[in-house]
C-alpha positions in Angstrom: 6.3 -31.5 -95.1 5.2 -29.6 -91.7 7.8 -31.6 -89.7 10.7 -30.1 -92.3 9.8 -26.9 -92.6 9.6 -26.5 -88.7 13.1 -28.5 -88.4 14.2 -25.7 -91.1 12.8 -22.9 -89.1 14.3 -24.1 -85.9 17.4 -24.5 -87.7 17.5 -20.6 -88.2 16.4 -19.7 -85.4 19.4 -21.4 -83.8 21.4 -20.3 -86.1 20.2 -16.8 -85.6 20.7 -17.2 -81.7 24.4 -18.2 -81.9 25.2 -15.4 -84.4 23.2 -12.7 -81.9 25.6 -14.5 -79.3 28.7 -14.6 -80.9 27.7 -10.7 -81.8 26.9 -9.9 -78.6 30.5 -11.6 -77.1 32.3 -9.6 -79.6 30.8 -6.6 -78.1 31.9 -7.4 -74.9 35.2 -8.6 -75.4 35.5 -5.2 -77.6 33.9 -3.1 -74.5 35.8 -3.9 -71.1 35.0 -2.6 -68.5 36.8 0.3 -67.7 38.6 0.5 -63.7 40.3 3.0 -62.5 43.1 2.9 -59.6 44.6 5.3 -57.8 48.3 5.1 -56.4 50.5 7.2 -54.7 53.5 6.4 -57.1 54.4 9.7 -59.0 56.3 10.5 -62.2 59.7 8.3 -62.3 61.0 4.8 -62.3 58.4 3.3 -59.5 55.3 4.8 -61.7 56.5 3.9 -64.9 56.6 0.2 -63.3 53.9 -0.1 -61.4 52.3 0.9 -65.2 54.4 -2.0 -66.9 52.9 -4.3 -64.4 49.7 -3.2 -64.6 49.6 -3.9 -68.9 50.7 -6.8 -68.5 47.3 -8.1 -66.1 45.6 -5.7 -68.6 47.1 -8.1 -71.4 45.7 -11.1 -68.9 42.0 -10.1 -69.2 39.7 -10.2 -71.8 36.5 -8.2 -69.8 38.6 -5.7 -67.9 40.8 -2.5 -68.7 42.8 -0.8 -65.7 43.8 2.6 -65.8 46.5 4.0 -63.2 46.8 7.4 -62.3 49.6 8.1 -60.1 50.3 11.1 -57.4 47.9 10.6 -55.4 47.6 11.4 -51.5 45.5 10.5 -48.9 43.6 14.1 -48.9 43.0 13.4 -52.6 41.4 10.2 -51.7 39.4 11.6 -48.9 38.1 14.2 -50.6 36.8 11.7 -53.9 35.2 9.6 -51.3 33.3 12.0 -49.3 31.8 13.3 -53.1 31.1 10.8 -54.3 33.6 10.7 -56.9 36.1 7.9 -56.0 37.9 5.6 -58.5 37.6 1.8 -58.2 40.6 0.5 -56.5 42.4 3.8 -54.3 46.1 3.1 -52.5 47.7 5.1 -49.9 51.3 5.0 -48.5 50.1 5.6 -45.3 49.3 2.6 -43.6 48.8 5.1 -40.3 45.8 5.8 -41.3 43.6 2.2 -41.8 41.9 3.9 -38.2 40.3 6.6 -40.6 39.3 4.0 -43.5 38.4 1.0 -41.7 36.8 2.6 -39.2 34.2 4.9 -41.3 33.6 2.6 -43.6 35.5 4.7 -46.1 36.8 1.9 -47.6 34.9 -1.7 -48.3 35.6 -3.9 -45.5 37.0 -7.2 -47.5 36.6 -9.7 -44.9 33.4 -11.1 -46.8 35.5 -11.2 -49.9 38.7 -12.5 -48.0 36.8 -15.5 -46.6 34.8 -16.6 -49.5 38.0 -16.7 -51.7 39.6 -18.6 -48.4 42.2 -16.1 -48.5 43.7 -16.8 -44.7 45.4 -14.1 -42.7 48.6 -16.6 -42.4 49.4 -15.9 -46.2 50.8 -12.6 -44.6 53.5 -11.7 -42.2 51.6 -10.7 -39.0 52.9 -7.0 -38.9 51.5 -6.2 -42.5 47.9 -8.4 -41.8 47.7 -6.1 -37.9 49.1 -2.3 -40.2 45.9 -3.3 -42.8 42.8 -3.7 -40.5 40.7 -1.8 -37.8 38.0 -2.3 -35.3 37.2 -5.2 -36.8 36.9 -4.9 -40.2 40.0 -5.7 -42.9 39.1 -2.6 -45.1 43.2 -3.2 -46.8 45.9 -5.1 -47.9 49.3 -4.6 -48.3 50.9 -4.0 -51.6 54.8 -4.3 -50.5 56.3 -3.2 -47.6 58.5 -0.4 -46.3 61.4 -1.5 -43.8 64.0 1.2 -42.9 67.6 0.3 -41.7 70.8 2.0 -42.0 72.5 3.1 -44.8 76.4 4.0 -45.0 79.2 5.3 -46.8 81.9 2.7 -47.5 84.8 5.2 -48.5 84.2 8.0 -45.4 84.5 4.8 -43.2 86.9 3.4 -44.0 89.0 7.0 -44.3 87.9 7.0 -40.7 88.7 4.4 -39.6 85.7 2.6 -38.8 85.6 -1.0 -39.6 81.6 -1.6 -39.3 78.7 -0.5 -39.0 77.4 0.4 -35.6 74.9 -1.7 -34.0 74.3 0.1 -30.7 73.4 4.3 -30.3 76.5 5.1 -28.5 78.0 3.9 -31.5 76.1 5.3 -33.6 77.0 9.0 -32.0 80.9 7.9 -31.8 81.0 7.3 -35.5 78.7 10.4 -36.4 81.3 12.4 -34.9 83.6 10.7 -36.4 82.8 11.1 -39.7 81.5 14.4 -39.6 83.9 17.1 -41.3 83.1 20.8 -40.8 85.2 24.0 -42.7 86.6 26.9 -40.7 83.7 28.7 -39.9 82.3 25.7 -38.5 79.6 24.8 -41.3 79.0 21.0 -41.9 80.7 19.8 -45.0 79.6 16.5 -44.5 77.2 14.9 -41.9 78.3 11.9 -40.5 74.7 11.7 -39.4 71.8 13.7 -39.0 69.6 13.2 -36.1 67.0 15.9 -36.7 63.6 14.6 -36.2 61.7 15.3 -39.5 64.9 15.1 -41.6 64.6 12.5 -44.4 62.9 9.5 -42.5 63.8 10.2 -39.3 60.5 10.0 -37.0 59.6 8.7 -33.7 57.7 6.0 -34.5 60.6 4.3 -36.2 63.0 5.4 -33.6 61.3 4.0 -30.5 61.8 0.7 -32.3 65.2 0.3 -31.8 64.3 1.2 -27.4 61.8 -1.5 -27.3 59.1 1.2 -26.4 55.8 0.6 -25.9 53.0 2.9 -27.4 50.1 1.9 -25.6 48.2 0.0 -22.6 45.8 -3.2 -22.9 42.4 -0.3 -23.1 44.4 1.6 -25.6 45.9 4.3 -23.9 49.1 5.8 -25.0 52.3 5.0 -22.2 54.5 8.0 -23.7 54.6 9.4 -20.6 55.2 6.2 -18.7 57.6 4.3 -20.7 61.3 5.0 -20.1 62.2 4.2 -23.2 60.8 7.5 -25.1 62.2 9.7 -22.7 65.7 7.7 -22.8 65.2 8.2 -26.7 64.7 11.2 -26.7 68.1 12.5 -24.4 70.5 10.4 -26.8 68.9 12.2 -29.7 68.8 15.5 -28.5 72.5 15.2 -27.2 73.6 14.6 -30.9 71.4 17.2 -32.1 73.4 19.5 -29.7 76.8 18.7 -30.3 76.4 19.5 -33.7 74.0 22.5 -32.9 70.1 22.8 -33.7 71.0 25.6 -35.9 74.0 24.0 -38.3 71.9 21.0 -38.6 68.9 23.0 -39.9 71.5 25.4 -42.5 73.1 21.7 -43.6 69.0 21.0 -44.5 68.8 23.7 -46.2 71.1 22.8 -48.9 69.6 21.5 -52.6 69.6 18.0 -51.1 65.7 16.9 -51.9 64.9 13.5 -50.7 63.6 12.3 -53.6 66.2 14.2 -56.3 69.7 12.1 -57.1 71.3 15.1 -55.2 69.3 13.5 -51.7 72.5 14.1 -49.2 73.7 10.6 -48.6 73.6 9.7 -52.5 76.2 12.7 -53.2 78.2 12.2 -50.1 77.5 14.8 -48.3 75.8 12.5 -45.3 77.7 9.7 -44.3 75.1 7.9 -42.4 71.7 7.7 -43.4 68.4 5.9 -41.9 66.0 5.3 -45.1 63.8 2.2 -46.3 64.7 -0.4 -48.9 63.6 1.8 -51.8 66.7 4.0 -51.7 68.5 1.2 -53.0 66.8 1.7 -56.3 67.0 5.0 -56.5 70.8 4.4 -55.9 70.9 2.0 -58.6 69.1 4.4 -61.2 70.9 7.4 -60.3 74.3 6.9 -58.8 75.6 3.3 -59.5 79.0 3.7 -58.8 78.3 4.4 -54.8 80.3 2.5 -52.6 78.0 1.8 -49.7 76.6 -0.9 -47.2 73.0 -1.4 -45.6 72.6 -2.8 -42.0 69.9 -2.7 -39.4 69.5 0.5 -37.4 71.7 0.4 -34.0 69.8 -0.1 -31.2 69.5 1.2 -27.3 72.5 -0.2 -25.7 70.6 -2.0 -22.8 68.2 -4.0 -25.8 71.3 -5.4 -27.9 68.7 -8.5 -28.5 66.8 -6.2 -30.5 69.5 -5.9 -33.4 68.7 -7.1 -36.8 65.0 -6.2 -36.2 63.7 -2.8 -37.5 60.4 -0.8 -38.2 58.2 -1.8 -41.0 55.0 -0.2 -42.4 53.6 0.0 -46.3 51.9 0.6 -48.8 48.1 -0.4 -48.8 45.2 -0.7 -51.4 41.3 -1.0 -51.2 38.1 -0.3 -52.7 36.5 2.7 -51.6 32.7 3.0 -50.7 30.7 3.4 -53.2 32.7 1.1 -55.8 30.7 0.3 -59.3 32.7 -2.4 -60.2 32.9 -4.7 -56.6 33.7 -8.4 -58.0 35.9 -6.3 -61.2 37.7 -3.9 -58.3 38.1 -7.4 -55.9 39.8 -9.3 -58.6 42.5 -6.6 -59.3 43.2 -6.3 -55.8 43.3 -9.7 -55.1 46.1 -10.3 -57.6 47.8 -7.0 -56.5 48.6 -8.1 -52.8 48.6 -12.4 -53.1 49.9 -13.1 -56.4 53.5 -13.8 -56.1 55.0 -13.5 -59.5 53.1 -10.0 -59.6 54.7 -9.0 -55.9 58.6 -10.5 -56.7 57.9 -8.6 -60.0 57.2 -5.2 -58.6 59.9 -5.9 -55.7 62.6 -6.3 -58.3 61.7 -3.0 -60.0 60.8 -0.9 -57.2 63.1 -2.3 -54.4 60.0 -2.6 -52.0 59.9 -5.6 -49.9 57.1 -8.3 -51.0 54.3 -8.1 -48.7 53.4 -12.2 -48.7 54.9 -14.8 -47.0 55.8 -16.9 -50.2 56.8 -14.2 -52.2 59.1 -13.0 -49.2 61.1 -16.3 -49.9 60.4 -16.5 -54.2 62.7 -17.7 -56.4 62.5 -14.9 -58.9 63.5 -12.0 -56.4 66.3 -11.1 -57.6 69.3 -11.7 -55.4 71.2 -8.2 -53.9 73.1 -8.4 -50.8 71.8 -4.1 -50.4 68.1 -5.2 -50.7 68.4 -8.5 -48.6 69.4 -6.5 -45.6 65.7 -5.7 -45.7 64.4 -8.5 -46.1 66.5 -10.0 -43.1 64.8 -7.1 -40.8 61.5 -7.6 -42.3 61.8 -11.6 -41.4 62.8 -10.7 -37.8 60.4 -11.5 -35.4 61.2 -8.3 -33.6 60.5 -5.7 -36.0 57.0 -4.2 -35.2 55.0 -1.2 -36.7 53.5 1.6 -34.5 49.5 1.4 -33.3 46.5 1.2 -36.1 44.5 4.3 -33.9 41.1 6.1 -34.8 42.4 9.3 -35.3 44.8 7.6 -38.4 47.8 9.7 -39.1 47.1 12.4 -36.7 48.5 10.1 -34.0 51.7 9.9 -35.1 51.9 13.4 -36.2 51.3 14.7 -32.8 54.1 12.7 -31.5 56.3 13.6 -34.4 55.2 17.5 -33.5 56.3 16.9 -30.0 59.8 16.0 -30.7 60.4 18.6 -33.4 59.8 21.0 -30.0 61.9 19.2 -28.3 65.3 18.9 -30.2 64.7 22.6 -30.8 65.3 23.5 -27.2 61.5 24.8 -27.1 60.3 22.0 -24.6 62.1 22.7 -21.3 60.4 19.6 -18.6 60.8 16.0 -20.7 58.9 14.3 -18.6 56.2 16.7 -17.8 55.6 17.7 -21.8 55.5 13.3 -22.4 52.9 13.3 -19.8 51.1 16.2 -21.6 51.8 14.2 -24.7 50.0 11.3 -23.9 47.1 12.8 -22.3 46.7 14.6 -25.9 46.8 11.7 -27.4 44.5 10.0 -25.4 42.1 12.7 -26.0 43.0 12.9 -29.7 41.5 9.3 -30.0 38.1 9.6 -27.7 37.4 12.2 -30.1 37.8 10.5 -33.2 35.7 8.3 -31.5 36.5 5.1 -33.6 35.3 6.5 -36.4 38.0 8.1 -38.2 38.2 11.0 -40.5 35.9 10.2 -43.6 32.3 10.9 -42.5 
């Protein structure tokens, strides 16, 4: 009779503990945990996706719960991390500045998390796995790339006369000119290109790219003022900037032609020639579908016609800033973000970014367009290159970017003196960052 009644009462008790535990799951199925990631995606078509994406791993999960908030910028994300206040997963477009991250420990280094998931450094092209990782840490990874090639206007060719695209400078300049049509009073009606540094996507770094330019030495110390190539660079572009005339250019700017807005100057017509990334063939699609237009890789310096069909590629990246609550939770999302490939030929189709892993370069279920394969061609080319990871982050960039708005402005009078100044700067610029970058 003992024997039975203490079978019985085991019998509850069991019972009691798988009802506790079944309770207990339904809890936690019912009670996610909640992430939080921040992109720099804003309002529009590349949002919206990134959010239809994002439900579906959402859908995927039964403990976790993402929630995107979009618009964010790198200052935004400083400023969360130094109070304390960051989300779980952060992204920046600014793969410039993985010196500032990586170096202060701003974001987790994932090198721990890379290895024990035996996630190799092969699974990426090498100019994304070198743009994601600093002083010896891998504090990022790249979610799509940026690639930026050469964009033109199909009709105001061919009513020019021009039968392809140019692959060298000079012909870049002959068909600029070509193509550019002015009224009376000499005001550019339409741009057969505009060289202005800081127009659009025109910037150094992706310039020098094209002249086989070198950045810095082997103990990291910038050659600006030694290479020929920037100096070469920058003659060819100040001599277009000057036969249409620093002030015209900067009155044809001033127009309602937005970058981001479907009246951006090469959409509507008004710019013949444009150099852009793979993304404005989206924004084409969505907002003026009936364009008649090409894609090619940017011309190159005359003396380097080897170089042609390779380009300048940098990206978005996305990491998990210090302090993260949720590590294995925040690792999980990212890992599926940057290495799984139906997620990345997904979001390529969508957003017209280029796929940031090798397999997913190549996947089946991209979606075949002869606009966006261009880019995917440069982006494959064992020549394209990015410009240097450095300590001070963006600031590197920015200073050389400064430099040449002087210059095409007439303000710098001695080249090759105010290159050598440059670089010195620049050297300078780094020292004091100190390897450290800008998140304390």
């Amino acid at each position: 009779m003992r024997r039975r009644s203490i079978a019985a009462a085991v019998l509850v008790l069991a019972t009691m503990v798988v009802a506790a535990a079944a309770t207990a799951g339904s809890a936690h199925r019912s009670s996610p945990t909640k992430l939080t990631i921040w992109v720099g995606w804003s309002a529009g078509h590349e949002l919206t996706s990134f959010k239809k994406l994002i439900d579906e791993y959402n859908g995927s999960q039964h403990n976790v719960s993402v929630k995107v908030v979009g618009g964010i910028d790198d200052n935004k994300i400083v400023a969360a991390i130094r109070s304390g206040t960051a989300p779980d997963v952060v992204s920046s477009f600014n793969s410039y500045n993985v010196g500032n991250y990586c170096g202060s420990g701003g974001w987790v280094d994932l090198a721990p998390l890379l290895k024990k998931d035996h996630i190799a450094s092969t699974l990426f092209p090498s100019a994304t796995w070198y743009y994601t990782g600093y002083g010896g840490k891998h504090c990022a990874l790249p979610l799509l790339a940026d690639v930026y090639g050469l964009y033109y206007n199909k009709k105001l060719f061919k009513a020019a006369g021009i039968t392809r695209p140019p692959r060298t400078v000079s012909e870049l300049a002959a068909d600029a000119k070509k193509l550019t049509v002015r009224n009376k009073s000499g005001k550019i009606k339409v741009a057969g290109f505009d060289p202005v540094i800081g127009f659009y996507e025109n910037t150094p770094e992706r310039w020098i790219q094209a002249y086989g330019g070198k950045w810095i030495d082997s103990k990291g110390h910038s050659l600006i003022g030694k290479d020929a190539a920037w100096a070469k660079f920058a003659k060819w572009q100040k001599s277009l900037v000057d036969w249409y005339g620093y002030s015209n250019l900067v009155r044809f700017q001033a127009q309602p032609i937005d970058e981001f807005t479907p009246s951006q100057a090469f959409e509507t017509g008004k710019l013949a020639m444009n150099f852009d990334g793979e993304w404005r063939v989206a924004f084409i699609q969505h907002e003026h579908p009936n364009l008649d237009y090409g894609t090619a890789p940017m011309p190159v310096d005359d003396a380097h016609p080897e170089l042609y069909g390779s380009g300048y590629i940098n990206g978005t990246i996305i990491g998990i800033p210090r302090g993260a609550k949720h590590l294995d939770q925040s690792w999980a999302l990212v890992k599926y973000l940057t290495t799984n490939n139906h997620f990345l030929a997904q979001f390529s189709n969508l957003i017209r970014n280029v796929p940031t892993t090798k397999a997913s370069l190549n996947s089946r279920e991209i979606t075949p367009d002869k606009h966006f394969g261009t880019f995917l061609n440069i982006f494959a080319n064992r020549k394209s290159g990015t410009s240097p990871i450095m300590a001070s982050g963006q600031a590197y960039t920015n200073s050389v970017q400064d430099f040449f708005e002087q210059w095409q402005s007439g303000k710098v009078k001695d080249l090759q003196g105010g290159l050598k100044k440059l670089a010195s700067q620049l050297d300078a610029q780094v020292q004091q960052a100190g390897g450290g970058g800008g998140v304390p």
